[in-house]
Residue frames as a rotation matrix with the C-alpha (Angstrom) as fourth column:
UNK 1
0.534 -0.629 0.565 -17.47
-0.842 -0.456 0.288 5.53
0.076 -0.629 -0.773 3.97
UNK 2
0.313 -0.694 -0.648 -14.07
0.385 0.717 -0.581 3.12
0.868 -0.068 0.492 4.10
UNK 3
0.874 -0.288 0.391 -12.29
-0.442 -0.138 0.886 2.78
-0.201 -0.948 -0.248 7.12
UNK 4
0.550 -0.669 -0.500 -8.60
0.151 0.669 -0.728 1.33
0.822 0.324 0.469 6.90
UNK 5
0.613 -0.548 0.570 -5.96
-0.588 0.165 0.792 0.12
-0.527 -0.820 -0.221 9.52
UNK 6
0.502 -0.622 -0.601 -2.72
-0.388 0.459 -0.799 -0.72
0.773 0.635 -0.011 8.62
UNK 7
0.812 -0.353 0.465 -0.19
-0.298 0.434 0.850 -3.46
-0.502 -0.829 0.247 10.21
UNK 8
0.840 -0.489 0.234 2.75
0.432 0.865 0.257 -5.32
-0.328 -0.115 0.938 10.17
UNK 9
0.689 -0.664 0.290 5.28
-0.196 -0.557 -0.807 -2.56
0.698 0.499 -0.514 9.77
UNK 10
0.967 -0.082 -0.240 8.65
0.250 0.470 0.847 -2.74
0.044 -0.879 0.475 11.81
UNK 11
0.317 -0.946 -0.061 12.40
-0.882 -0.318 0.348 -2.55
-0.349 -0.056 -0.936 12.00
UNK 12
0.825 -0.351 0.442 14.03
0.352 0.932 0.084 -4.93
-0.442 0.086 0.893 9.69
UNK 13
-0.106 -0.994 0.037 17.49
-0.002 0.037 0.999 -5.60
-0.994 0.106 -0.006 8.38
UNK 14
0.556 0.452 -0.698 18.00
-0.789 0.020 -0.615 -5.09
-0.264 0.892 0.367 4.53
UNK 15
-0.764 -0.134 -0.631 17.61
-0.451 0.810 0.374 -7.97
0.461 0.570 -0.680 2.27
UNK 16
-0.755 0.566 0.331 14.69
-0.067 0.435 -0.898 -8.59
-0.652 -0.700 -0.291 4.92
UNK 17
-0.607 0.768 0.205 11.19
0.329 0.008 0.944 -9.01
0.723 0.640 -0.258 4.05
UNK 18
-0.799 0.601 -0.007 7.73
-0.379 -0.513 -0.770 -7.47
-0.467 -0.613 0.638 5.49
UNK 19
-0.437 0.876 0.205 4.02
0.719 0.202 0.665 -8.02
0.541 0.438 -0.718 4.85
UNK 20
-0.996 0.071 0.058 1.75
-0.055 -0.971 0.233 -5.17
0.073 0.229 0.971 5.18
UNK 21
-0.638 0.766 0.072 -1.89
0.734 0.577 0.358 -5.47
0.233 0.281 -0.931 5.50
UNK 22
-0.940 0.315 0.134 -4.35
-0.263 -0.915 0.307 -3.10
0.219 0.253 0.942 4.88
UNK 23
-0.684 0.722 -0.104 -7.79
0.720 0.645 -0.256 -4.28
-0.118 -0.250 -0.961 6.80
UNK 24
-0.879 0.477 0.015 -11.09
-0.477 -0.875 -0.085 -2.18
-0.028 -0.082 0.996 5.70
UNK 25
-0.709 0.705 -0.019 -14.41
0.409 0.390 -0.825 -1.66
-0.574 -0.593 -0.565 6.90
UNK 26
-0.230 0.740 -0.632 -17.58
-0.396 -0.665 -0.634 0.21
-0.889 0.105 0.445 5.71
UNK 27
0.477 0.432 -0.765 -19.07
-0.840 -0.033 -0.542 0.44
-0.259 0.901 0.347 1.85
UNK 28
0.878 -0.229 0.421 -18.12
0.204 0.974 0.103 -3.00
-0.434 -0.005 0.901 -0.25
UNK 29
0.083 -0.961 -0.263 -14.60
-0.334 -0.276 0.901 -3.01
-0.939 0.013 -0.344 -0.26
UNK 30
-0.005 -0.001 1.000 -14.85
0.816 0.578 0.005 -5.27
-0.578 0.816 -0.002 -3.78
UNK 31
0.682 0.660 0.315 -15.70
0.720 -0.530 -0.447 -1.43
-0.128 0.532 -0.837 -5.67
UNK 32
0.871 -0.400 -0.286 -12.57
-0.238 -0.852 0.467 0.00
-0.431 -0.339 -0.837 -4.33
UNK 33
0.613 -0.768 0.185 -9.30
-0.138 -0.335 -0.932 0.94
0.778 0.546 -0.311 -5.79
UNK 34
0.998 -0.027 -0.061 -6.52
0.042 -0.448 0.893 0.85
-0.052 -0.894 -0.446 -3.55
UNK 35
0.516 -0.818 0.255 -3.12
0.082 -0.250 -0.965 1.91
0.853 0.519 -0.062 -3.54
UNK 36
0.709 -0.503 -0.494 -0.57
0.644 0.177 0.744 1.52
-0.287 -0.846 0.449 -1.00
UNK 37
0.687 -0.179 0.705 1.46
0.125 -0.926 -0.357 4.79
0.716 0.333 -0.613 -0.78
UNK 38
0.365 -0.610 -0.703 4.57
0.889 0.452 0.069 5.76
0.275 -0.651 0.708 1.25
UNK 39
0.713 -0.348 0.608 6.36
-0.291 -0.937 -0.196 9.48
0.638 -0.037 -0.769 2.90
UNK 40
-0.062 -0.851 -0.521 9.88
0.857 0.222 -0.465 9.24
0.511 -0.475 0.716 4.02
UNK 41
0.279 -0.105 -0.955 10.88
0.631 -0.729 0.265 11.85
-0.724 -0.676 -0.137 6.73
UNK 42
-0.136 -0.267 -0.954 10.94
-0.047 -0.960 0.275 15.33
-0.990 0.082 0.118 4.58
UNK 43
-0.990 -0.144 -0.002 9.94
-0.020 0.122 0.992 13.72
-0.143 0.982 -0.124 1.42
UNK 44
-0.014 0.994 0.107 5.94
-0.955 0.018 -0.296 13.97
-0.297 -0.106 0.949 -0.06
UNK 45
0.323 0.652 0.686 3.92
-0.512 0.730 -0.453 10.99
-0.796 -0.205 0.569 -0.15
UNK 46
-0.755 -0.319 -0.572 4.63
-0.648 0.234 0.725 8.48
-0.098 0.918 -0.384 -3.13
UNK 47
0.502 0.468 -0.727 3.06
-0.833 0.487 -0.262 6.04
0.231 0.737 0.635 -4.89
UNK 48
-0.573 -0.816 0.081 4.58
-0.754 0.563 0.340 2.43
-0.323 0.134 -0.937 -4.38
UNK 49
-0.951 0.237 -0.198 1.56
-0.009 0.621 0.784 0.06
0.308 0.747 -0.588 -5.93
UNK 50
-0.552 0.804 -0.222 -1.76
-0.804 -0.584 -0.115 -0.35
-0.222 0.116 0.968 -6.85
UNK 51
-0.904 0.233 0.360 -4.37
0.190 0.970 -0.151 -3.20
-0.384 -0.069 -0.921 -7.09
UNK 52
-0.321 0.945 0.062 -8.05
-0.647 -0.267 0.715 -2.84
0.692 0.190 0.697 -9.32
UNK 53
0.113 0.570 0.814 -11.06
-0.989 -0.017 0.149 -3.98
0.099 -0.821 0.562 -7.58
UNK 54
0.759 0.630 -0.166 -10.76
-0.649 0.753 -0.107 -7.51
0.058 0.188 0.980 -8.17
UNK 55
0.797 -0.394 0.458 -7.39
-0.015 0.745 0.667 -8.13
-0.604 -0.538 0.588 -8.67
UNK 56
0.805 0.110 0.583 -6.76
0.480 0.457 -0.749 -8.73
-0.349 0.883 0.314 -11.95
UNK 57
0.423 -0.738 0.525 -4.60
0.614 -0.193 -0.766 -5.62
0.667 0.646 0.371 -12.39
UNK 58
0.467 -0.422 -0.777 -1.28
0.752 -0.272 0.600 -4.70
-0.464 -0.865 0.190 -10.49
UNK 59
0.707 -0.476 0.523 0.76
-0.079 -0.788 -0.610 -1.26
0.703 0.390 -0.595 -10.78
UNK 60
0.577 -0.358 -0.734 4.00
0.688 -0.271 0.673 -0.55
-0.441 -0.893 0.090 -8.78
UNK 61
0.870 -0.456 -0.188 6.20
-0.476 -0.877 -0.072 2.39
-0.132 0.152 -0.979 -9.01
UNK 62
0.210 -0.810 -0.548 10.11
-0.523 0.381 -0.762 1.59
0.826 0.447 -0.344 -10.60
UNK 63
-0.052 -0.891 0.451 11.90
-0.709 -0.285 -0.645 1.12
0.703 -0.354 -0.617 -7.71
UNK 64
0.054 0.606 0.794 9.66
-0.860 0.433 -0.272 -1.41
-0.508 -0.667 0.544 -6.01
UNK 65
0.492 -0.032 -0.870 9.19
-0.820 0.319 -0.475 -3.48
0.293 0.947 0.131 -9.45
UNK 66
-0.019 -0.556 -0.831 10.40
-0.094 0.829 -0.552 -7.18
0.995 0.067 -0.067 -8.63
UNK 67
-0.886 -0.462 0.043 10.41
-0.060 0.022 -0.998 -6.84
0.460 -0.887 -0.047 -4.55
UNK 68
-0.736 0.671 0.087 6.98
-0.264 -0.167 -0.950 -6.05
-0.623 -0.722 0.300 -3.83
UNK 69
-0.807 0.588 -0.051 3.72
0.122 0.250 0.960 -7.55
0.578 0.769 -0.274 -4.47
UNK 70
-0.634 0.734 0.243 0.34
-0.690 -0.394 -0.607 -6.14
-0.350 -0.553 0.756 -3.71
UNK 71
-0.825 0.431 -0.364 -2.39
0.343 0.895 0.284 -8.38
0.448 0.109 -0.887 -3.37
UNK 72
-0.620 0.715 0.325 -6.08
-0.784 -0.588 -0.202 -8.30
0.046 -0.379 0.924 -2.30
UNK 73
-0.774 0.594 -0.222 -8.68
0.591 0.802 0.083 -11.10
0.227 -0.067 -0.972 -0.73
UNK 74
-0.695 0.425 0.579 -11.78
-0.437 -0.890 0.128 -9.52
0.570 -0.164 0.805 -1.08
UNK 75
0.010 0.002 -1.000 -13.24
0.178 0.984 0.003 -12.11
0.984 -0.178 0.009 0.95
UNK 76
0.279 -0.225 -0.934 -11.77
0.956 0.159 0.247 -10.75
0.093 -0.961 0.260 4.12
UNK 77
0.744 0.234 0.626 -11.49
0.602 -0.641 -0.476 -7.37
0.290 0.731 -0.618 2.85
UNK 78
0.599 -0.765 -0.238 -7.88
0.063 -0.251 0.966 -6.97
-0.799 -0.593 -0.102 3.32
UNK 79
0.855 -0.505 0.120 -5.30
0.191 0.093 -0.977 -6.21
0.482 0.858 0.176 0.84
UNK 80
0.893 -0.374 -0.248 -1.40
0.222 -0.112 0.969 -6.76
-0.390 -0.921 -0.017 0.70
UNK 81
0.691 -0.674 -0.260 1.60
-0.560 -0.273 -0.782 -5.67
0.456 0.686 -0.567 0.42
UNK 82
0.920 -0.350 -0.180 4.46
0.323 0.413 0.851 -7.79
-0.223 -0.841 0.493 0.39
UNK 83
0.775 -0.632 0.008 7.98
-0.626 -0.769 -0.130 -6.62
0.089 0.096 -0.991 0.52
UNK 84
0.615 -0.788 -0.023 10.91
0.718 0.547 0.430 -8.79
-0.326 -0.281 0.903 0.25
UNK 85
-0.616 -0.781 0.101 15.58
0.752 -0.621 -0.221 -7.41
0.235 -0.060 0.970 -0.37
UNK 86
0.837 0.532 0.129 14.06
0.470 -0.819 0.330 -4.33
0.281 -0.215 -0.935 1.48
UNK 87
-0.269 -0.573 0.774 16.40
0.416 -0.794 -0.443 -1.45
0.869 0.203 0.452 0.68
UNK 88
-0.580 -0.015 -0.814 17.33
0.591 -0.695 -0.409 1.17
-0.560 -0.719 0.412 4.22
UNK 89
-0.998 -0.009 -0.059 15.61
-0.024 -0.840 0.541 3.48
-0.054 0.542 0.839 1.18
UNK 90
-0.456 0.810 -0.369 12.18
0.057 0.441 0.896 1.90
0.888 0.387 -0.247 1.58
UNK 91
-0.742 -0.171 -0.649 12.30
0.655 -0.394 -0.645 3.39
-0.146 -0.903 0.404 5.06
UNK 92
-0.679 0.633 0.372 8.85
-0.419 -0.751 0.511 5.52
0.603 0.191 0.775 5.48
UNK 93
-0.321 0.913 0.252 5.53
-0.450 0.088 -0.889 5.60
-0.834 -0.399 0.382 6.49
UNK 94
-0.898 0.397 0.189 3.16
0.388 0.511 0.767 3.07
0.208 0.762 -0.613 4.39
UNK 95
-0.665 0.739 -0.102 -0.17
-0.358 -0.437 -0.825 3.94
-0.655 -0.512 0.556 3.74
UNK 96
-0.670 0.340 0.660 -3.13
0.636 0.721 0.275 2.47
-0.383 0.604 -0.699 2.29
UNK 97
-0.653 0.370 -0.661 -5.51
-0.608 -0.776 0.166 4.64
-0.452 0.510 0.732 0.34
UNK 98
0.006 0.926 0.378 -9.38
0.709 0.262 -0.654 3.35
-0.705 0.272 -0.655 -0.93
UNK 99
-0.503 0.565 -0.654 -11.24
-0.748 -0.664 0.002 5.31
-0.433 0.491 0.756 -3.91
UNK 100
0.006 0.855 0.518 -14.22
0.449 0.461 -0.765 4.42
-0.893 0.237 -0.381 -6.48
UNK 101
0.557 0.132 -0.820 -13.13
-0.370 -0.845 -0.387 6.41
-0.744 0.519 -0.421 -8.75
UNK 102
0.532 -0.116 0.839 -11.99
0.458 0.873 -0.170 4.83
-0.712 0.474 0.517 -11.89
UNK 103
0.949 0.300 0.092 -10.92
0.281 -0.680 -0.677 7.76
-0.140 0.669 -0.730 -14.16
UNK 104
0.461 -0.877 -0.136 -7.33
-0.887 -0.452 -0.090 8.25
0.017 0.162 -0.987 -13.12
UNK 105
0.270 -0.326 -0.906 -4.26
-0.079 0.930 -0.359 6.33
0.960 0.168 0.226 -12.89
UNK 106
0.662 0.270 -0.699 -3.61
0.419 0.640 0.644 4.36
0.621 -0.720 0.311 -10.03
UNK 107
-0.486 -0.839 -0.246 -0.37
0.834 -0.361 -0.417 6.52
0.261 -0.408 0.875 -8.52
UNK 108
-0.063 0.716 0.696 -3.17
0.104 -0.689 0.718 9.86
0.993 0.117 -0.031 -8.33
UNK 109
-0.721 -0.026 -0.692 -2.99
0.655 0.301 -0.693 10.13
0.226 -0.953 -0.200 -4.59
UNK 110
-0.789 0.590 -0.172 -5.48
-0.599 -0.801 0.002 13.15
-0.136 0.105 0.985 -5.19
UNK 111
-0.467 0.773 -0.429 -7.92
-0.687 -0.012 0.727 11.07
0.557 0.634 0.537 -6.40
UNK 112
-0.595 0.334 -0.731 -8.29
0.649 0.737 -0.192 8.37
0.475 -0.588 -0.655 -2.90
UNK 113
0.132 0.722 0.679 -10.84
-0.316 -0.618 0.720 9.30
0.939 -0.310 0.147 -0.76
UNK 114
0.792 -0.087 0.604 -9.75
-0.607 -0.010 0.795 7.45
-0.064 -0.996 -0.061 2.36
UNK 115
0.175 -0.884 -0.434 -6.73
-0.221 0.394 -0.892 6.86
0.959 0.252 -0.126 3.83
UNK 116
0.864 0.122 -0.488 -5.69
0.372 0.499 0.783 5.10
0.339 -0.858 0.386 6.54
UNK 117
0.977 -0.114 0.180 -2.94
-0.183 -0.881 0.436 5.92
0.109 -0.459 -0.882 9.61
UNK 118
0.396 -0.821 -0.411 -0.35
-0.720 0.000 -0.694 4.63
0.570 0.571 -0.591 8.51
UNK 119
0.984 -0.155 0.089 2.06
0.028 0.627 0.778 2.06
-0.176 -0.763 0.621 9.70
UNK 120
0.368 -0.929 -0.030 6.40
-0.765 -0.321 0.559 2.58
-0.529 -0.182 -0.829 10.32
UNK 121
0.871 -0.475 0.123 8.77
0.475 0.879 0.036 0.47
-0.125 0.027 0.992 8.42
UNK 122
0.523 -0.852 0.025 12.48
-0.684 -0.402 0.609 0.91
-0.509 -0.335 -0.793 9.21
UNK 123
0.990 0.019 0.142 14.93
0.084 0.723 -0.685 -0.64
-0.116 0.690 0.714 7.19
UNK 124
0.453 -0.891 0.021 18.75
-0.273 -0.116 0.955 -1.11
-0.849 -0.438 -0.296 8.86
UNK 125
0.468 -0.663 -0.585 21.93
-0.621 0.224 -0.751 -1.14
0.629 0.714 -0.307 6.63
């Protein structure tokens, strides 16, 4: 069993920046996938980046690509995202997402097993 709790969402101006943090408890977080995922009002859930267990390899969806960087200290078993030129379109719920599963690719939101409750970011023109 993972637990997750997300922070540091808010209301920022674009061109702003955020940090994200994704804090988890239970089984050793070092084994987990995780993927930071996102649902605008009336839109389904996306993908916006991914992180293997260690580090080593990052994924992010286009549109993110250059702005955001997902990190992970396993150490303190926390992983981030960071957001800088945030776009009014990057407006959503964030969510982190855990799995052990190794088999798919890293955008699979089917394939997390726990997901944390999200956390608001707003993003003024």
């Amino acid at each position: 069993q993972v637990q997750l709790v997300e922070s540091g969402g808010g209301l920022v101006q674009a061109g702003g920046s955020l940090r994200l943090s994704c804090a988890a408890s239970g089984r050793t977080f070092s084994s987990t996938i995780i993927g930071w995922f996102r649902q605008a009002p009336g839109k389904e859930r996306e993908f916006v980046a991914g992180i293997s267990r260690i580090g080593t390899n990052t994924y992010y969806t286009d549109s993110v690509k250059g702005r955001f960087t997902i990190s992970r200290d396993n150490a303190k078993n926390t992983v981030y995202l960071q957001m800088n030129s945030l776009k009014p379109e990057d407006t959503a719920v964030y969510y982190c997402a855990a799995r052990g599963y190794l088999g798919a690719t890293y955008s699979s939101k089917d394939k997390y097993d726990y997901w944390g409750q999200g956390t608001q970011v707003i993003v003024s023109s």
